[in-house]
C-alpha positions in Angstrom: 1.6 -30.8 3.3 0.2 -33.6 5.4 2.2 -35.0 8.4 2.3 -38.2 10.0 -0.9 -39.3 8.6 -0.4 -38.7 5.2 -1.9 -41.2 2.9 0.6 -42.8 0.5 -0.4 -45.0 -2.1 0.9 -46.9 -4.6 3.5 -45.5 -7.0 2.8 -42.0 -5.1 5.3 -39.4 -3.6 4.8 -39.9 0.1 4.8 -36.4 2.0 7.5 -36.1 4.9 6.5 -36.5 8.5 6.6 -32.8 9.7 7.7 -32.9 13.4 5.3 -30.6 15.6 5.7 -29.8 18.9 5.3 -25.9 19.0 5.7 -23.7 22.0 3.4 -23.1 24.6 3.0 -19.8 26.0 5.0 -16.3 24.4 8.6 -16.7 25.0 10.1 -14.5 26.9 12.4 -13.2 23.6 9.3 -13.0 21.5 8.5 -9.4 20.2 5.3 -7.5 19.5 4.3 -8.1 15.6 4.4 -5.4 13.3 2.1 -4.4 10.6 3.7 -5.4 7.4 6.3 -3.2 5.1 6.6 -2.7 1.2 10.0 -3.7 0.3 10.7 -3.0 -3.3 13.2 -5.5 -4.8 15.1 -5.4 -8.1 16.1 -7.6 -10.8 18.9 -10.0 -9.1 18.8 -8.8 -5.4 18.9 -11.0 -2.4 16.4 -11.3 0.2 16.7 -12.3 3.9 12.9 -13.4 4.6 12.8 -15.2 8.5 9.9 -17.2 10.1 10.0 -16.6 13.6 7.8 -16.5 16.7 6.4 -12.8 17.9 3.4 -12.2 20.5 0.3 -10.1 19.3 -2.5 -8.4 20.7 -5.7 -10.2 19.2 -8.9 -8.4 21.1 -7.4 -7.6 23.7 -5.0 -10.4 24.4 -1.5 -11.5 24.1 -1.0 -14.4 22.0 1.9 -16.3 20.1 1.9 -16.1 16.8 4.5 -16.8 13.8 5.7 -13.8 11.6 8.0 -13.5 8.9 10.1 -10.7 9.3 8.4 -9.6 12.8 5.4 -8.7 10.6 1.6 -10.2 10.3 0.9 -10.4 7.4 5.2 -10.7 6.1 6.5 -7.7 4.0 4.9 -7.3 0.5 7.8 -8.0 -1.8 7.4 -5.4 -4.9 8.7 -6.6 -8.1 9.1 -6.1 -11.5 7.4 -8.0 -14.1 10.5 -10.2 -15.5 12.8 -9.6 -12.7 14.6 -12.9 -10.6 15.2 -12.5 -6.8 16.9 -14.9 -4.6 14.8 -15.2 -0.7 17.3 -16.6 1.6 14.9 -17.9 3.7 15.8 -19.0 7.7 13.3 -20.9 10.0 13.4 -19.9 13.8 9.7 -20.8 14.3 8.4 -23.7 16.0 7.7 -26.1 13.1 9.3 -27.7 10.4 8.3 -25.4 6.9 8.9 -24.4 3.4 8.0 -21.1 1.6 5.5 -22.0 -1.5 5.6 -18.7 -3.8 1.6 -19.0 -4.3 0.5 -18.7 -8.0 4.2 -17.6 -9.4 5.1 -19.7 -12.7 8.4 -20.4 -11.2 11.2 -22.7 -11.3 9.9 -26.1 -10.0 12.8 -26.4 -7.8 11.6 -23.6 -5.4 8.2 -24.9 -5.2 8.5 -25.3 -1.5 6.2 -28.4 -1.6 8.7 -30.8 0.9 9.4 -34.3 0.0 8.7 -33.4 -4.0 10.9 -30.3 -4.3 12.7 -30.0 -1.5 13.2 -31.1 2.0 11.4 -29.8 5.1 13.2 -26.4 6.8 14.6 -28.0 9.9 14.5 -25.0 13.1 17.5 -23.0 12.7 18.4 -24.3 8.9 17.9 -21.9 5.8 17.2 -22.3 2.1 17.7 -20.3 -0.7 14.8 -19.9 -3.4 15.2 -18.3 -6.7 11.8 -16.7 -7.9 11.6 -15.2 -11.4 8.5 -13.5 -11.9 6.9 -13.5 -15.3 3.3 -12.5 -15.1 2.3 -8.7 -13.4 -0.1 -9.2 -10.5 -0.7 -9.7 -6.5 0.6 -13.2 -5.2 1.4 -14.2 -2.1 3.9 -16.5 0.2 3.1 -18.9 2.8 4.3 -22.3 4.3 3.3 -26.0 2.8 3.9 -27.9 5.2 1.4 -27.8 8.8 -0.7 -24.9 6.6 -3.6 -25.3 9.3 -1.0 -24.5 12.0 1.7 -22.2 10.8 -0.3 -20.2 8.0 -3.0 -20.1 10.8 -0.6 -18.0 13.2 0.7 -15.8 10.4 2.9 -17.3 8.3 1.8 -15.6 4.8 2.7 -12.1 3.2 2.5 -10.9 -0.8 4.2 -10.4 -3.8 3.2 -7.4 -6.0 4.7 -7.7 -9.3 4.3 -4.1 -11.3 3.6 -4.6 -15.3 5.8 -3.3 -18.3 3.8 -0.3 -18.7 2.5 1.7 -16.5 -1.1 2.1 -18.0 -1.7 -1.6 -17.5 -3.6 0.1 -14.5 -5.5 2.8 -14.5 -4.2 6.0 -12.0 -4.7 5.7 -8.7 -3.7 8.0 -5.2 -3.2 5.2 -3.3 -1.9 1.3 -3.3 -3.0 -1.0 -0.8 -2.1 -4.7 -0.2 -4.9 -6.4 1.9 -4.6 -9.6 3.4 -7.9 -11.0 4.6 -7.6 -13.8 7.4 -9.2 -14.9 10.3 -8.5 -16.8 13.9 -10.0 -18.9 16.3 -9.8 -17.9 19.9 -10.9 -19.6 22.9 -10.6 -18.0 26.2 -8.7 -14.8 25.3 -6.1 -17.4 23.4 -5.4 -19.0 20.1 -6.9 -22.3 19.9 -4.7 -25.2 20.3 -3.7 -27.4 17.8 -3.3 -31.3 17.6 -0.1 -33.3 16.6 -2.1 -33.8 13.4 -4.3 -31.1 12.1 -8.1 -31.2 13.6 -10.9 -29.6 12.6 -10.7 -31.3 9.4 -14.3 -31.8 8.7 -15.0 -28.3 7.3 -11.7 -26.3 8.3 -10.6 -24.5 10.9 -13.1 -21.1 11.1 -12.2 -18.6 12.6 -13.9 -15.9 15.1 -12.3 -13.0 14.7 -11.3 -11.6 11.5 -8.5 -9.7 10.6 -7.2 -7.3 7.8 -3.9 -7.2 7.5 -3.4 -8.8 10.5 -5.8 -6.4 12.6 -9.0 -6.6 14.4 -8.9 -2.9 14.0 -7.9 -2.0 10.6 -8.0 1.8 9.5 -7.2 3.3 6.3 -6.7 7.3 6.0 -7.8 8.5 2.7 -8.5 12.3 1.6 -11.8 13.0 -0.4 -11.9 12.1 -4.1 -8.9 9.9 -3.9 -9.0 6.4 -6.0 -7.4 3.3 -3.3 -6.6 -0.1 -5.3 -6.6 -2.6 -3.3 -5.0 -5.9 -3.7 -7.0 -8.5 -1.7 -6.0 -12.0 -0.6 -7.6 -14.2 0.9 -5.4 -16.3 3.6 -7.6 -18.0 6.5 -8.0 -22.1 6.3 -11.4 -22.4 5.2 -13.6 -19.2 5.3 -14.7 -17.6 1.8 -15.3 -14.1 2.4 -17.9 -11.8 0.7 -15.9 -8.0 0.6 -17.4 -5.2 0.5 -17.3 -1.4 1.4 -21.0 -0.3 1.9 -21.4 3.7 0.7 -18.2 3.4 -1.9 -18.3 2.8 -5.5 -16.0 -0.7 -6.2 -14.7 -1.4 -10.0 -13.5 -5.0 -10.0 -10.3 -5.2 -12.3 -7.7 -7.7 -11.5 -8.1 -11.8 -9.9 -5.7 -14.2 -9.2 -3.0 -13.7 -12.3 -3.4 -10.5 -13.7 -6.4 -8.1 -15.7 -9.6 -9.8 -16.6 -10.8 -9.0 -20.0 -13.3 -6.3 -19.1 -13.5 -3.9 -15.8 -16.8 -3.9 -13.7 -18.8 -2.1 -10.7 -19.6 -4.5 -8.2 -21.3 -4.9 -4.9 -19.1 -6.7 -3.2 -16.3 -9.7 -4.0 -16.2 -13.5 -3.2 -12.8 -14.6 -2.5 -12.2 -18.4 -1.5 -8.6 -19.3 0.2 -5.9 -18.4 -1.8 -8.5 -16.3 -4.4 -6.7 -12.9 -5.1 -8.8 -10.0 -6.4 -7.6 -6.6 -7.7 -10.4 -3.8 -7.3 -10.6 0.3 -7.3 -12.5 2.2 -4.9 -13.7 5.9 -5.0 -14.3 7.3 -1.7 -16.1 10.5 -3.3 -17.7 12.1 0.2 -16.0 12.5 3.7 -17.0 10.4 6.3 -16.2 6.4 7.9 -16.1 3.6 5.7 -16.8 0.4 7.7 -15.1 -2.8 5.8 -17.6 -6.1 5.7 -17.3 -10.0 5.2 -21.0 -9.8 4.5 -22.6 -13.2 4.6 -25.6 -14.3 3.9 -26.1 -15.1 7.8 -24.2 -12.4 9.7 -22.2 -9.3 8.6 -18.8 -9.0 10.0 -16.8 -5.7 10.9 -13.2 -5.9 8.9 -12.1 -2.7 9.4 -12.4 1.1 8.6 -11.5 3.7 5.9 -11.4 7.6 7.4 -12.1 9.5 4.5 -11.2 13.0 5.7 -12.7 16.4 4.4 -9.3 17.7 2.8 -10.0 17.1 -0.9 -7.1 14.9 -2.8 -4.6 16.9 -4.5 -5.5 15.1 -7.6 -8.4 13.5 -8.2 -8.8 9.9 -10.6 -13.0 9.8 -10.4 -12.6 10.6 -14.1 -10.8 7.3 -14.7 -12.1 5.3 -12.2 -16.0 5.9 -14.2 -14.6 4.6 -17.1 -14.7 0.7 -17.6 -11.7 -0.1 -19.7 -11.8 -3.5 -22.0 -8.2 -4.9 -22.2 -7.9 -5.7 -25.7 -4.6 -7.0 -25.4 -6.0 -9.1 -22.7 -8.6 -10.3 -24.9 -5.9 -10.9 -27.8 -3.7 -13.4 -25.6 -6.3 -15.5 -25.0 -7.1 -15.9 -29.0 -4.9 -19.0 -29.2 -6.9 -20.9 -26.4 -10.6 -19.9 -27.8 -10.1 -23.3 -30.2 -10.0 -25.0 -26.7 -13.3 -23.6 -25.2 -16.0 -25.7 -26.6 -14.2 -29.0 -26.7 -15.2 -32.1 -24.5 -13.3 -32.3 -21.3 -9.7 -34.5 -21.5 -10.2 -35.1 -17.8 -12.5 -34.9 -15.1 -12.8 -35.2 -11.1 -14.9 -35.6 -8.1 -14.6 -34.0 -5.0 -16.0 -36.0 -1.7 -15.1 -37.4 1.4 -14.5 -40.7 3.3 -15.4 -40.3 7.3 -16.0 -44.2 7.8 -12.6 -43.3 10.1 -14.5 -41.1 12.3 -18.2 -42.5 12.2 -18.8 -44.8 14.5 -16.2 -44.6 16.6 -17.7 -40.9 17.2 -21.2 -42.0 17.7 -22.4 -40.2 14.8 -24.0 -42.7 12.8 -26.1 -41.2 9.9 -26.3 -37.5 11.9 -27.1 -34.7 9.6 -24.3 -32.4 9.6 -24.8 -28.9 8.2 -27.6 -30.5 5.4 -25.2 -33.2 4.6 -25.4 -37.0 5.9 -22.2 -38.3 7.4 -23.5 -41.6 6.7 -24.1 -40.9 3.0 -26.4 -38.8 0.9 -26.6 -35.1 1.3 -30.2 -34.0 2.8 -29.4 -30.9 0.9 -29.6 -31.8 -2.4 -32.7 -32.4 -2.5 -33.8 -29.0 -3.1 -32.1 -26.3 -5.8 -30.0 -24.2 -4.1 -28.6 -20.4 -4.4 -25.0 -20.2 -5.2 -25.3 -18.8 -1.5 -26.3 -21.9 0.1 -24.1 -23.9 -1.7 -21.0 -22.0 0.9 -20.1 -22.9 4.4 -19.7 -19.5 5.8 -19.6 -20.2 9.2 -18.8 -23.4 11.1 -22.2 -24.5 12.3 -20.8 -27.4 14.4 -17.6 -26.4 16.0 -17.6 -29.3 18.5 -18.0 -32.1 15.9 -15.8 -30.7 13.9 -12.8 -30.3 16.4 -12.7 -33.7 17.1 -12.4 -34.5 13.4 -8.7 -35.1 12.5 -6.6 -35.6 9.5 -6.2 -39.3 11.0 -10.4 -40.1 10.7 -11.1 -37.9 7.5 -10.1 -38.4 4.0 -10.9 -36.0 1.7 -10.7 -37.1 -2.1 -9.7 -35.7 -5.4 -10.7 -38.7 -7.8 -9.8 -38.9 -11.0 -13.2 -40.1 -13.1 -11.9 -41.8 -15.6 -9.7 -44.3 -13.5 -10.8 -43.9 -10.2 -7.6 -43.5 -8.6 -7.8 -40.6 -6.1 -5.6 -38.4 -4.2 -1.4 -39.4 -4.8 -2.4 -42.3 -6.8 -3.4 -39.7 -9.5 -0.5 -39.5 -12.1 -1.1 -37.2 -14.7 1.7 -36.5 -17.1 1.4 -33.7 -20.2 4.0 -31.9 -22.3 5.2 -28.5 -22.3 2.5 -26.5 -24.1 -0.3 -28.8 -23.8 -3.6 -27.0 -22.9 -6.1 -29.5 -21.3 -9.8 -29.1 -20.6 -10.9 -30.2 -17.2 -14.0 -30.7 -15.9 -14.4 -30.5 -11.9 -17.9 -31.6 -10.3 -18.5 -30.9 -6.5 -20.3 -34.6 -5.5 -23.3 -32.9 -3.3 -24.1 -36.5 -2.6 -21.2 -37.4 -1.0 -20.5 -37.2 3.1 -20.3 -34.1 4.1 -20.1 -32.1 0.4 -19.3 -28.3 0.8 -17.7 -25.8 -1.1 -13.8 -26.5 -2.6 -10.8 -23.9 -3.6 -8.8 -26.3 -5.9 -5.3 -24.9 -7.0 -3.1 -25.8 -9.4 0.8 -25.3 -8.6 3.0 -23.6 -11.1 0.5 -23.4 -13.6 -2.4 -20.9 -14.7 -5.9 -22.0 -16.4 -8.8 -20.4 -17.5 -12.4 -20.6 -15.8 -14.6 -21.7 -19.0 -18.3 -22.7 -17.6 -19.6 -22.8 -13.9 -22.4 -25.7 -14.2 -23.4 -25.4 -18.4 -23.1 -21.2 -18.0 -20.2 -19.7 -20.0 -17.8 -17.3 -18.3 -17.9 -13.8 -20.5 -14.8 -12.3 -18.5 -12.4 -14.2 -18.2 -9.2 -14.0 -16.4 -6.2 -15.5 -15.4 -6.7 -18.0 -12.4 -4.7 -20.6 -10.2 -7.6 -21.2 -8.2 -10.9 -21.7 -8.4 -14.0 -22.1 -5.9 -16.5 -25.3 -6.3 -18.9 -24.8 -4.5 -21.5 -27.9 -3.2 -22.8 -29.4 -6.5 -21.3 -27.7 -8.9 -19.2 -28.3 -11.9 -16.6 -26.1 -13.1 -14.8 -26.0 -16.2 -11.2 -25.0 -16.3 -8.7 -24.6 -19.3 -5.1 -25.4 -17.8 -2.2 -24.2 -20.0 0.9 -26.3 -19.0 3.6 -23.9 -19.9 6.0 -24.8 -17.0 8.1 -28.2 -16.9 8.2 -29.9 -13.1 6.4 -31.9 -11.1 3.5 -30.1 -9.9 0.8 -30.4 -7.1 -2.9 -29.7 -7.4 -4.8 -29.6 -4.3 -8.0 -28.3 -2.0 -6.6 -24.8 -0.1 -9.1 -25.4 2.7 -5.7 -26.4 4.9 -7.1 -29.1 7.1 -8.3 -30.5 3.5 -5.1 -30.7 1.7 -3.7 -32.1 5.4 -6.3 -34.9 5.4 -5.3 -35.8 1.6 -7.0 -33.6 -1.1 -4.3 -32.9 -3.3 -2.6 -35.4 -6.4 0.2 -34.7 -8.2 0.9 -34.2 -12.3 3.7 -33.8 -13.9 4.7 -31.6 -16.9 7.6 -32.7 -19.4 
């Protein structure tokens, strides 16, 4: 959530001031960060989940970094489908938090959005939140209050919640939880941070990237066996392109559950906060390098050993076969009325950097294709879905010295032109509303935009006219520069809710409204 600078408008819930003053240096008491544990929790159990400060080697440095539970990424918490836990959660970092249970239809009281839910995590102070988990999938934890700062260092870990029946999946040798991230380093350390979050132009990109929390991630696999892994994406800003070059990838889950019909793929796109469930068959011996491959630069994530020994039992039988989910397809029979309707509401992402123009020296300066003094030299020209990403910051300077005080970024609601907090949507339980997000590539600045919606989960109908022909349950979805996505939100859970950008220094510098659901 923002800090100091948040903007509050009229009739709008006002964010808490998070204090920040972090430590400098590794404390003396700080220990070496751990890879992360599965801890399988049942139906009613308890929880002790702790944000704390640890050091970690990040290419060959020591660096401070927060952890939950000692770990980067935090333990993956295994559930059942249906089950309710209690995390008693205790802050011993260096900044005022909250835990936000990301994509879980939960209680709105353990939200952990301060100053609407609940209030800030003091140092030292705990809170206890109550988490029932009704849909099967890979979620994930992480803090909503300084995200650009705290998530940044480490602060974020999953939630795998197992299905009813077992053959919701197909057989598998091995499960894998993969949290995707990346950091910015500057002379062998992390890159500081300002009292309000900088680098909120385009984000905060990293330059190394990390799996898992590793610069060197391995995997040991024997031959023939069939890993699923359960991807998130949790850096600030940078979408990554996944893939595993020499190994045969079936894409089968996103962001909140099964999509409607299994497919080999290439490689995956996953914006901030974008989950994506796939199968891999590693069918020959040999080194399997990882990739974020973009369309500039290909970046090393990793490695899969896959040894000579031959897997005890082999899946490649299953994992050929492309299974449609007919009871997938079935739930969403009562929303297909919905599809070809006309929107009920629509919104504009865009900027306003009149804070940071002049002042700056900037004037009209062409920043990445886009005018900072209006207009977008890049939408002149039809682009590829590539070009219409940011996959790199291109202008790391500039973009430093843009703060959450001198950018606004806007979510504005077309029909009344109120933006950002002063949006005030209020539904019923059980209302499904059509909503129509376009990507302003005329605006200052436009790039690409992961919009989430808290608590809720809505369909992706159209991306720019083009219908979607496998659909799956979402809570986020990417817009990139100049496009306009169609979403179907099903408002099944009462609270008051946040939607927002999850590019952090975004939703810092304002990109976020609320709505409520009675």
């Amino acid at each position: 959530m923002p800090g100091p600078t948040a903007r509050a408008e009229s009739g709008a819930m006002s964010a808490p001031a998070v204090a920040f003053k972090p430590v400098t240096g590794i404390p003396a008491a700080a220990v070496e960060a751990t890879a992360p544990a599965v801890v399988e929790l049942k139906d009613g159990d308890t929880y002790n989940l702790t944000a704390g400060i640890v050091k970690k080697n990040l290419a060959g440095h020591e660096a401070k970094m927060l952890a939950y539970n000692g770990s980067i990424p935090g333990p993956t918490l295994k559930v059942a489908r249906g089950a309710a836990v209690t995390i008693h959660f205790t802050n011993q970092a260096d900044v005022a938090t909250t835990l936000h249970s990301h994509g879980i239809r939960l209680d709105n009281a353990f939200d952990g959005v301060p100053g609407a839910t609940q209030p800030l995590v003091g140092l030292g102070e705990s809170f206890d939140y109550k988490i029932k988990f009704p849909d099967e999938g890979i979620y994930w934890y992480h803090p909503h209050a300084r995200e650009d700062y705290a998530q940044e260092l480490g602060l974020s870990g999953n939630f795998l919640v197992t299905p009813d029946r077992p053959d919701d999946w197909s057989p598998v040798n091995q499960e894998v939880p993969l949290m995707l991230d990346d950091i910015l380093l500057q002379n062998g350390a992390v890159a500081p941070f300002g009292a309000v979050a900088d680098y909120a132009l385009m984000g905060r990109y990293g330059n190394l990237m990390l799996a898992n929390g590793s610069d060197h991630y391995t995997l040991a696999v024997k031959q023939g066996e069939v890993v699923r892994f359960y991807l998130t994406n949790a850096a600030n800003t940078r979408v990554f392109k996944f893939a595993i070059p020499g190994a045969k990838i079936k894409r089968v889950g996103g962001d909140n559950g099964r999509y409607e019909r299994e497919a080999f793929v290439d490689s995956v796109v996953l914006a901030p906060s974008e989950r994506t469930i796939i199968e891999v068959l590693f069918d020959r011996p040999g080194t399997y390098p990882m990739q974020n491959q973009t369309p500039q630069k290909t970046y090393p994530m990793g490695a899969i050993s896959v040894a000579s020994e031959k897997a005890a039992v082999s899946y490649a039988a299953q994992f050929q076969h492309l299974r449609v989910n007919q009871e997938v397809i079935d739930g969403f029979a009562k929303y297909r009325p919905y599809f070809d309707r006309p929107a009920d509401k629509s919104l504009v992402l865009g900027a306003d950097l009149a804070g940071m123009g002049g002042g700056m020296g900037m004037g009209n300066m062409t920043m990445g294709g886009g005018m900072m003094g209006g207009g977008s030299s890049r939408a002149a020209a039809p682009a590829s879905s590539d070009d219409k990403i940011e996959w790199d910051d291109a202008m790391t300077m500039m973009n430093q010295r843009a703060t959450a005080s001198s950018v606004n970024w806007r979510i504005t609601d077309q029909a009344t032109g109120k933006s950002g907090m002063a949006i005030d949507w209020k539904f019923k339980t059980g209302d499904v509303v059509k909503i129509k997000i376009f990507n302003d590539p005329a605006g200052m600045h436009p790039m690409q935009h992961p919009i989430h919606f808290h608590g809720q989960r809505f369909l992706v109908l159209t991306a720019n006219g083009v219908k979607n022909d496998n659909l799956v349950w979402k809570d986020t979805v990417l817009v990139p520069r100049g496009d306009t996505m169609e979403i179907l939100l099903a408002l099944d859970n009462p609270g008051i809710w946040m939607a927002h950008c999850h590019i952090a220094e975004h939703l810092e510098s304002g990109m976020m409204f609320n709505f409520t659901v009675n």
